[in-house]
C-alpha positions as CSV (number, residue, x, y, z in Angstrom):
1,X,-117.9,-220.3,-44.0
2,X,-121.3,-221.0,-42.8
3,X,-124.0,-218.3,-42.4
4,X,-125.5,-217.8,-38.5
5,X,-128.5,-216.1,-38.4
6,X,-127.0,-212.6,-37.3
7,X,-130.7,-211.5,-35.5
8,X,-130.6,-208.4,-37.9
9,X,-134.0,-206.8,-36.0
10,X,-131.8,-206.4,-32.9
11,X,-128.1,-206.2,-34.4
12,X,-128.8,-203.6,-37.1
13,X,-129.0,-200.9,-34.3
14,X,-126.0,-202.3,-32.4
15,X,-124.1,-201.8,-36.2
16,X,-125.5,-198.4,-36.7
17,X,-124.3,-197.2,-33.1
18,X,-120.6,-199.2,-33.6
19,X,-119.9,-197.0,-37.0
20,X,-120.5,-193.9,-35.4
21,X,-124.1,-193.4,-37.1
22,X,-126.9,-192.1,-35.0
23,X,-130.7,-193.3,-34.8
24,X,-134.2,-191.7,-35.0
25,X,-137.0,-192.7,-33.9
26,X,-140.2,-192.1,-36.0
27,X,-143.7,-193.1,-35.2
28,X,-145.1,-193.6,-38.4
29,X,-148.9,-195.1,-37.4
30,X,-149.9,-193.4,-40.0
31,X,-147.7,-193.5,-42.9
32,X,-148.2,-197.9,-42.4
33,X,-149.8,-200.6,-40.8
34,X,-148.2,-204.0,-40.5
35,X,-149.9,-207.0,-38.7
36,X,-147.1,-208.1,-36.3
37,X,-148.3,-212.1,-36.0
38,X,-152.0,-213.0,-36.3
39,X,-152.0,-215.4,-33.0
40,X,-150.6,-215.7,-29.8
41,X,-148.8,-219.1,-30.9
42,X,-147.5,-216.8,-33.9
43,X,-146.0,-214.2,-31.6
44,X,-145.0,-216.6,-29.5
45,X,-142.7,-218.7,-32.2
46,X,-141.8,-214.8,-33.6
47,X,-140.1,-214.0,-30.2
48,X,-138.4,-217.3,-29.4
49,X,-136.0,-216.4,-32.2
50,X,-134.6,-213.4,-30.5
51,X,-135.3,-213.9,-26.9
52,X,-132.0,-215.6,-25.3
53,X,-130.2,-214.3,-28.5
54,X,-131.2,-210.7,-27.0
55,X,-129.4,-211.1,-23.9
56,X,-126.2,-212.7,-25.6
57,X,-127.3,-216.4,-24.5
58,X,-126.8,-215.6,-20.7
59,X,-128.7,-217.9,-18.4
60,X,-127.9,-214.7,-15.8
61,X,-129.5,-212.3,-17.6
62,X,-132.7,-214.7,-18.5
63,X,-133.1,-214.8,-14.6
64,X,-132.7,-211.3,-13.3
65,X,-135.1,-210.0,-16.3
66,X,-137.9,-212.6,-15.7
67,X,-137.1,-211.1,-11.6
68,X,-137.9,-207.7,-12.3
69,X,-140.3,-208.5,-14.8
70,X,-142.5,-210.2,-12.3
71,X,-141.8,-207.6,-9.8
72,X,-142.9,-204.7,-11.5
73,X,-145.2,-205.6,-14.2
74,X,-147.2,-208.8,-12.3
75,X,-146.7,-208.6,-8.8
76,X,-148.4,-205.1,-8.4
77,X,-151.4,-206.2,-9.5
78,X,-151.4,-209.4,-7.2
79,X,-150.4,-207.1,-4.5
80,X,-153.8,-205.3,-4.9
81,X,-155.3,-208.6,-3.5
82,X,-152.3,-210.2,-1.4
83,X,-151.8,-207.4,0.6
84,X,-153.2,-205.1,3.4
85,X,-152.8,-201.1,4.4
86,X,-150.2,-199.1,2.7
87,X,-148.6,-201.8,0.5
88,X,-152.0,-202.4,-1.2
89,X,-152.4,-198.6,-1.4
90,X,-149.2,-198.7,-3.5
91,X,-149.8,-201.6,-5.1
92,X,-153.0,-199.7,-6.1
93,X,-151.5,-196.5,-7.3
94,X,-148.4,-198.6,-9.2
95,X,-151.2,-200.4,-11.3
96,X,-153.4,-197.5,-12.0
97,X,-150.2,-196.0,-13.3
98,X,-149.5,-199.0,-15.2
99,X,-152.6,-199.0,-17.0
100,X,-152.9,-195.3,-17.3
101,X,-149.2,-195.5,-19.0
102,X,-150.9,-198.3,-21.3
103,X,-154.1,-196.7,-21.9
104,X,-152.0,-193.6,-23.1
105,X,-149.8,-196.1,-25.4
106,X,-153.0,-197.7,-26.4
107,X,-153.6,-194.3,-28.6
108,X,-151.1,-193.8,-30.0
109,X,-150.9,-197.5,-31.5
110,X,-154.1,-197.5,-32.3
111,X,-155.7,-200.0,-30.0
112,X,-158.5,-200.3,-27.3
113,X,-157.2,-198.6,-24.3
114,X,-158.4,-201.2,-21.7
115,X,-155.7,-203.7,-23.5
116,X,-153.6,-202.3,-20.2
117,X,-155.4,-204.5,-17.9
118,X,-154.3,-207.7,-19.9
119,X,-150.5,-206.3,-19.4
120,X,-149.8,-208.3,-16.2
121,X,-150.6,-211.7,-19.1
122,X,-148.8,-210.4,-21.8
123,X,-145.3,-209.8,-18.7
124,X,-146.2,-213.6,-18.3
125,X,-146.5,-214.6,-21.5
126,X,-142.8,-213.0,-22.2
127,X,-141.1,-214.2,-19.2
128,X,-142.3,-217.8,-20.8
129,X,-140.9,-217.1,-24.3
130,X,-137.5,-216.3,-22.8
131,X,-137.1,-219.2,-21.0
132,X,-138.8,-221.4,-23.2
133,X,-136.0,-219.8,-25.7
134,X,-132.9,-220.8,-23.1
135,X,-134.6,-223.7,-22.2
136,X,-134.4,-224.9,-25.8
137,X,-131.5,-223.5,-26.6
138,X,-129.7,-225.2,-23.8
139,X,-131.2,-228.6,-24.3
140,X,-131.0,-228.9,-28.2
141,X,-127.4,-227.4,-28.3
142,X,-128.3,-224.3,-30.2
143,X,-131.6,-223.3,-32.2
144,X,-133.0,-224.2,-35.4
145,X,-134.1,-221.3,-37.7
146,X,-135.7,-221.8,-40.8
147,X,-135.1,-225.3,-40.6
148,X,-131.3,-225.2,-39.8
149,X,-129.6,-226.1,-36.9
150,X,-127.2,-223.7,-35.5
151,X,-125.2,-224.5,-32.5
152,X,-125.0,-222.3,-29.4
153,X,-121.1,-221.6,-30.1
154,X,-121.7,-220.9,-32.9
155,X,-124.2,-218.5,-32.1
156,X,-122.5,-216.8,-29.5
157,X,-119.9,-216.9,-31.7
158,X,-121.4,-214.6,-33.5
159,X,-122.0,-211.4,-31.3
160,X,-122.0,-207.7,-32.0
């Protein structure tokens, strides 16, 4: 039988709910600190991995995220300029909230609080990674992972 990568960051949890086991979150800044990926092109090879495999390799679910991802994390802050009256009053209020929701985040992770104004990029720069992911995916017949090919039936084979 041949191993298929089983995508243990997002499966564990999935295993732990199925046998009855419960979760906990602890936010441990500082018990450790890990660099996630030292680049963009880092992060952005990081993420292909698990991005269609995260929605169970459906095309559907690729689309409706990158949809509501643009319309509530990008398009606000496009509104501020693209629009007039009382949708660019609410387009103004839904990105202060956004970046005050950020610039909150931002302490507890540790990081410069005005990273919020860059999250309109970084909902971009995800919508790309997922469909560069399906987009792959669908045209190579699968993904390769640490230099082996794996075939999209088999990998949807291989659901939890």
């Amino acid at each position: 039988m041949r191993y298929v990568p089983s995508y243990d960051d997002i499966k564990l949890g999935k295993l732990i709910k199925m046998n009855g086991y419960r979760q906990e979150f602890l936010f441990g800044t500082e018990m450790m600190h890990v660099e996630w990926y030292a680049s963009v092109g880092e992060l952005i090879d990081g993420l292909m991995k698990n991005a269609f495999a995260g929605v169970d390799y459906r095309v559907s679910a690729i689309v409706g995220v990158s949809i509501a991802q643009f319309l509530l994390n990008v398009w606000p802050f496009l509104g501020v300029f693209l629009t007039h009256g009382v949708a660019r009053a609410i387009n103004v209020v839904v990105v202060l909230a956004i970046i005050a929701l950020c610039s909150q985040a931002a302490r507890f992770l540790n990081v410069m609080r005005w990273y919020g104004i860059g999250f309109p990029i970084a909902t971009l720069l995800f919508i790309y990674i997922m469909w560069r992911a399906m987009l792959i995916a669908i045209f190579n017949g699968g993904a390769t992972w640490r230099g082996t090919h794996y075939s999209l039936a088999e990998l949807k084979a291989n659901k939890v």
